[in-house]
C-alpha positions as CSV (number, residue, x, y, z in Angstrom):
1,X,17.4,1.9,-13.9
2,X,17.6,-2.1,-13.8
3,X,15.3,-3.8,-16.8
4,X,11.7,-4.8,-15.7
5,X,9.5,-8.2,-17.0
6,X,5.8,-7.0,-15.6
7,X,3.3,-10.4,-16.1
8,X,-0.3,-9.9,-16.0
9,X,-2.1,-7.0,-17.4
10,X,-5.7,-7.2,-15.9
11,X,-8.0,-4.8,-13.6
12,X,-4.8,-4.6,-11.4
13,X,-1.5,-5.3,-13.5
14,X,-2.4,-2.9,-16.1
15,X,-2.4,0.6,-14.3
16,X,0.6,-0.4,-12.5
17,X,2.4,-1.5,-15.8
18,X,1.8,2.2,-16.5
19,X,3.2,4.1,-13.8
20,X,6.1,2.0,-14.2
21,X,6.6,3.2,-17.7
22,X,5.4,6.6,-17.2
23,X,8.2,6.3,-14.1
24,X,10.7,5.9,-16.9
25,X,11.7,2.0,-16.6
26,X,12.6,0.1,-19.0
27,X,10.0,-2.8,-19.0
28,X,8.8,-5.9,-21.3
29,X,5.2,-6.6,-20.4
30,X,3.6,-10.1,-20.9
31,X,0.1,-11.1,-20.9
32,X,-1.9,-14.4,-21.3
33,X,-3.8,-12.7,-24.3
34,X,-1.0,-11.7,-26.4
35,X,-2.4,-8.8,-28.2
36,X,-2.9,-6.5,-25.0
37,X,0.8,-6.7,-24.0
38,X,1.2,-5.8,-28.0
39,X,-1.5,-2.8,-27.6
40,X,0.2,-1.7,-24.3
41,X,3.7,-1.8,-25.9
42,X,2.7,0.3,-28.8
43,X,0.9,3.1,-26.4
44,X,3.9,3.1,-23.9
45,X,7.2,2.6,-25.8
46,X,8.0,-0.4,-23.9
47,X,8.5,-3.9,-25.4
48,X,6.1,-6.6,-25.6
49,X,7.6,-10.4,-25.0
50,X,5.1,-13.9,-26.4
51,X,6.2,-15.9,-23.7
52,X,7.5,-15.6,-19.6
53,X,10.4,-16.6,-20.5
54,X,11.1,-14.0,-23.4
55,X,10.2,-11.5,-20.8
56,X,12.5,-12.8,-17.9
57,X,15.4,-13.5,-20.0
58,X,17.1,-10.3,-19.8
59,X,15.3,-8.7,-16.8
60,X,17.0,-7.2,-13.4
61,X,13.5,-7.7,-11.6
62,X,10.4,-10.1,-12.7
63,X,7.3,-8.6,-11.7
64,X,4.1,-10.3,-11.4
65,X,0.5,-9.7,-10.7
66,X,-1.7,-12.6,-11.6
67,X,-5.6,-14.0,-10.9
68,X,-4.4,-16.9,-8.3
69,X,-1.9,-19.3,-7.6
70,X,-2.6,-21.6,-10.5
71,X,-1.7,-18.5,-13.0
72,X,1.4,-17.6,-11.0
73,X,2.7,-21.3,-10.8
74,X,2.1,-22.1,-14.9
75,X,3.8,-18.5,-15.6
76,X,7.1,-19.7,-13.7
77,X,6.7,-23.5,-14.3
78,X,5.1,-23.9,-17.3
79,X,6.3,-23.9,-21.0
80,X,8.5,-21.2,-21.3
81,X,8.1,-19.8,-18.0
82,X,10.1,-17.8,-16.0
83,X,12.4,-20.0,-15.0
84,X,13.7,-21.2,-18.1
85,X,15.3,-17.8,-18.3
86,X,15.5,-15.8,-14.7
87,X,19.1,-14.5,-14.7
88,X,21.0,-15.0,-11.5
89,X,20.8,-12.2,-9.3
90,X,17.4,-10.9,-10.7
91,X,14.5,-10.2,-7.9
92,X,11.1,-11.5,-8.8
93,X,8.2,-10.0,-6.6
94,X,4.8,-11.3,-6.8
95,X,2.1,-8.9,-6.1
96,X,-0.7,-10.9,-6.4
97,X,-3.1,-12.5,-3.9
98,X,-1.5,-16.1,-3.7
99,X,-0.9,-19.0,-0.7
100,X,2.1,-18.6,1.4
101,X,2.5,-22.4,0.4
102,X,2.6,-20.8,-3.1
103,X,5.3,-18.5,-2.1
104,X,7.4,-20.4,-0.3
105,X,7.8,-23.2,-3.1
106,X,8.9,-20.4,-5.8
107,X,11.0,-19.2,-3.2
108,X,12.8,-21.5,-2.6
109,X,12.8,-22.6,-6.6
110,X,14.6,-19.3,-7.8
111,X,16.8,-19.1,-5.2
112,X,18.8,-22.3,-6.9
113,X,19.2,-19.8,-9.4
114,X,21.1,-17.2,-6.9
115,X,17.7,-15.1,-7.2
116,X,15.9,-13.9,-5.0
117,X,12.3,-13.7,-4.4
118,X,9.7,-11.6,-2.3
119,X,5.8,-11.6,-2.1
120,X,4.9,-7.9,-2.1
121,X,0.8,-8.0,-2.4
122,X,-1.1,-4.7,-2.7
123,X,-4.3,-3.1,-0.8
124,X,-6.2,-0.3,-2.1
125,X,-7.5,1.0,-5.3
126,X,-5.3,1.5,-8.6
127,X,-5.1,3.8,-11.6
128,X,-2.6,5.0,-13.8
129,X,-1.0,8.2,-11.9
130,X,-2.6,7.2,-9.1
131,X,-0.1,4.6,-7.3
132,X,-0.6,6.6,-4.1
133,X,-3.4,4.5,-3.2
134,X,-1.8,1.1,-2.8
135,X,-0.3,-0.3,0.2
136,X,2.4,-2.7,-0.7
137,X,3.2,-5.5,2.1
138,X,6.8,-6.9,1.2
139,X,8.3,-9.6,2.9
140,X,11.2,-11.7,1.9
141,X,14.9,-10.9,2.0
142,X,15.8,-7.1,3.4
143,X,18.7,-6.8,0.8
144,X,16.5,-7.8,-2.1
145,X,13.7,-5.5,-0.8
146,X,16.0,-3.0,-0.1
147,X,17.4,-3.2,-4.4
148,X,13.9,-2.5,-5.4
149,X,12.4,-0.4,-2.9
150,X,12.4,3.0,-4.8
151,X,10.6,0.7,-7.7
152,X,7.8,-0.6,-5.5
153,X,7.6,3.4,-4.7
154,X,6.3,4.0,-8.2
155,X,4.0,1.4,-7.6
156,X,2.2,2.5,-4.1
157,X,2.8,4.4,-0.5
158,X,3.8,3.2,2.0
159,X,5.5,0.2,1.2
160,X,6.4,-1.4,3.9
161,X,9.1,-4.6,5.0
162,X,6.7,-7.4,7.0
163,X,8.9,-9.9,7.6
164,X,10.6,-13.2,5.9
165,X,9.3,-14.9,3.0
166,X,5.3,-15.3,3.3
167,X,4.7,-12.5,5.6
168,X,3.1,-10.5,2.6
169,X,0.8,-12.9,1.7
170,X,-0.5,-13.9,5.2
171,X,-1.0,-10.0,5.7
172,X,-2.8,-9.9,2.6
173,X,-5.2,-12.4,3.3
174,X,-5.6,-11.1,6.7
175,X,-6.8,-7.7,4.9
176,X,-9.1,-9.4,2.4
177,X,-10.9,-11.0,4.8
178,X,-12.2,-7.7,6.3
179,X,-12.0,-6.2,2.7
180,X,-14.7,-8.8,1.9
181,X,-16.5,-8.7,5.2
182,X,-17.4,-5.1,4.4
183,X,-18.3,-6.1,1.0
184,X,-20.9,-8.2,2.4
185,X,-21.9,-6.1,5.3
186,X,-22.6,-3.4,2.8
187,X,-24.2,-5.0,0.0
188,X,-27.2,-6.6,2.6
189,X,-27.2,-3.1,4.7
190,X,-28.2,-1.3,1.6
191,X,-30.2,-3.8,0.1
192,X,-31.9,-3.4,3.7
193,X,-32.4,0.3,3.2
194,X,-33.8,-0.2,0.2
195,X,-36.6,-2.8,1.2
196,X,-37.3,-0.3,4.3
197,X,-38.4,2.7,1.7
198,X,-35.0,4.4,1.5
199,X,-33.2,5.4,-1.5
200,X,-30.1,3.4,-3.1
201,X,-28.3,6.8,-3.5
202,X,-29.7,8.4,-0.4
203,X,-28.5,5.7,1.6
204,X,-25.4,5.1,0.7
205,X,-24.8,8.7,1.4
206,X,-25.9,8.0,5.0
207,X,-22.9,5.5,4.6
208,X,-20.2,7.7,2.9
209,X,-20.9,10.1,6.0
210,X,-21.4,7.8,9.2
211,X,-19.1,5.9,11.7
212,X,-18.6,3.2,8.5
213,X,-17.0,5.2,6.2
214,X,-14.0,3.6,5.8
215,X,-11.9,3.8,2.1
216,X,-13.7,0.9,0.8
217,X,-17.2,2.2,1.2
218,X,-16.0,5.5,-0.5
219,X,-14.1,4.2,-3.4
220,X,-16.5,1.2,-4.4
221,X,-19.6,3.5,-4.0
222,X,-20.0,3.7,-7.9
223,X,-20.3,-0.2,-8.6
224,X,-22.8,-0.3,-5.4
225,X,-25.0,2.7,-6.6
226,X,-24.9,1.8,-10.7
227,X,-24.3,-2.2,-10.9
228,X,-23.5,-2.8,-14.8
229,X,-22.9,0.3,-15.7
230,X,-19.1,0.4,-14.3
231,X,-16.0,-1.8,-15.2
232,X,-15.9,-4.7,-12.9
233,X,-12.8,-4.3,-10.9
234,X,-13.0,-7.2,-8.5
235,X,-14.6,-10.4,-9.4
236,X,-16.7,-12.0,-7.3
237,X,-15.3,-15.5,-8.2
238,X,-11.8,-13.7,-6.6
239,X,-13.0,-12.9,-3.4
240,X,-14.3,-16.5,-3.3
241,X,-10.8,-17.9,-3.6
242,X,-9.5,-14.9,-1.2
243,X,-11.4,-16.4,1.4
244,X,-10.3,-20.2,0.7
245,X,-6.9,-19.3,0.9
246,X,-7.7,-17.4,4.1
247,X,-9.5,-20.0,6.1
248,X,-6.4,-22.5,4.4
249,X,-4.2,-19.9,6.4
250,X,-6.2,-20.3,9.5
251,X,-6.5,-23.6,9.7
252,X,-2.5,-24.3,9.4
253,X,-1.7,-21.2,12.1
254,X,-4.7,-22.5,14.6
255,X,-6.5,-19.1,14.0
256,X,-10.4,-19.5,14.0
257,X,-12.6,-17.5,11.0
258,X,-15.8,-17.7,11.8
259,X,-16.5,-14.8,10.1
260,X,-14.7,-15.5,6.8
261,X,-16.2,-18.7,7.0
262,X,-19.9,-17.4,6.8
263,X,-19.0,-15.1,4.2
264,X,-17.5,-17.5,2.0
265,X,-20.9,-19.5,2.2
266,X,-22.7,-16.7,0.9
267,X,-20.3,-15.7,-1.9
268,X,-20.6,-19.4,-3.0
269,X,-24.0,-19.6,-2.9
270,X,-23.9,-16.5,-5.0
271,X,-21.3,-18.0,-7.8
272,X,-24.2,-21.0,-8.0
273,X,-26.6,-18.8,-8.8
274,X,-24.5,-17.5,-11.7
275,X,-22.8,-14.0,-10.1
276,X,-19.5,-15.3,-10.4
277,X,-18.2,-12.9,-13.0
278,X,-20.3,-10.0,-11.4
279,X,-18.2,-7.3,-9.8
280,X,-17.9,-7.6,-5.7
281,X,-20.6,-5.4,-5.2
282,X,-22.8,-7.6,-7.0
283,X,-23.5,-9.4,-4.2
284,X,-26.1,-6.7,-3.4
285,X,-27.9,-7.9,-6.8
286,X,-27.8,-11.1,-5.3
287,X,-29.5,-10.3,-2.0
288,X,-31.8,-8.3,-4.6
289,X,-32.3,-11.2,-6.4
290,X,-32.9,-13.5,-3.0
291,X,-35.4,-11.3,-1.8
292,X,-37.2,-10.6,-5.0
């Protein structure tokens, strides 16, 4: 099994981290706060690195999974950042939610060093010994994604080959744009229900067994029926930026979002009034809140 660097333990990086070393790879982990990578090292036998760069050096693929593009860019251009150190021949795959403008400037930057690079973005939910539940949307070169397929396996089903370089990311923004479209269409239908006399739990029953019971209504239906009381897992600030990038997309390509384009108003009128750190869902407290 070829060496792993995995960057970025949060809500997403950290499960997947762990199915890769349950999967048996050798992997170095790296995180911005230095002492999870250490705690995550100690509880899975793998090796913690202090810096990209530590991580990269002797790594045969260069994982990443990041908050936004500014975290991805600083992790390979900053102070001892990946690129100080990427071997030749080593794959890096970002799997985070990033511009293709973002993508194709790192592509083209690692492949001076006879690397190559591939945006592989994920959809779905994620736990540890669960990677079933991610789609993975890689696009870049088919040898590369062809080296690492049977690791992006361990990661999610089905992982599919989009296209060149970008592809990944534009179909990831295209799926976050309906992913947060539902989140708003749920949040105000329930908050609806509720106003009309109807149970929070009894409705959103109604939704978990009607013609809109699609996978997001059924796995977020915890953090919509108990707000606070369960781990945020997608912050509201991040669907914000999903969108940007999104209408950013659209505007370049000539496609019109005036849907994403009304959502994104709301969610920033709901960061103003202090839910930026709120889970998704808690855009329902908002319209709670509005309507108070």
């Amino acid at each position: 099994m070829g060496k792993i660097a995995f960057l970025g333990l949060g809500r997403m990086g950290l499960p997947m981290a762990t199915n890769l070393a349950a999967s048996g790879h050798p992997v170095t982990v790296w995180n911005r706060s230095p002492g999870k990578a250490a705690d995550f090292a100690a509880e899975h036998g793998v090796t913690a690195a202090e810096t990209p760069s530590r991580a990269a050096a002797d790594a045969d693929i260069v994982i990443t999974m990041l908050a936004d593009d500014d975290a991805l860019l600083d992790a390979y251009l900053g102070r001892d950042g990946v690129l100080e150190s990427l071997p030749t021949g080593a794959v890096a795959i970002d799997m985070g939610t990033v511009s293709p403008e973002t993508v194709a400037r790192l592509h083209g930057l690692v492949a001076v060093n006879g690397c190559a690079f591939l945006d592989a973005p994920v959809s779905g939910s994620v736990a540890a010994a669960a990677a079933a539940t991610l789609t993975i949307m890689a696009a870049g070169d088919e040898e590369a994604f062809a080296s690492v397929r049977d690791v992006l396996a361990d990661l999610g089903d089905p992982v599919l080959h989009l296209g060149p370089s970008g592809a990944g990311s534009a179909m990831k923004l295209a799926v976050n744009s309906v992913v947060h479209s539902l989140n708003g269409a749920v949040s105000e239908a329930l908050v609806l229900a509720e106003r009309a006399g109807i149970e929070r739990t009894t409705a959103y029953s109604v939704f978990l067994n009607s013609a809109i019971s699609a996978p997001f209504v059924h796995y977020r239906q915890a953090a919509f029926e108990r707000p606070g009381e369960v781990p945020v897992a997608f912050r509201l600030a991040l669907a914000a930026k999903d969108l940007r990038l999104a209408l950013a997309l659209g505007e370049h390509v000539g496609a019109p979002l005036p849907q994403a384009q009304a959502n994104l108003g709301v969610l920033e009128r709901a960061v103003r009034a202090g839910f930026a750190d709120h889970d998704e869902s808690g855009l329902a407290q908002y319209f709670r809140a509005m309507s108070a």
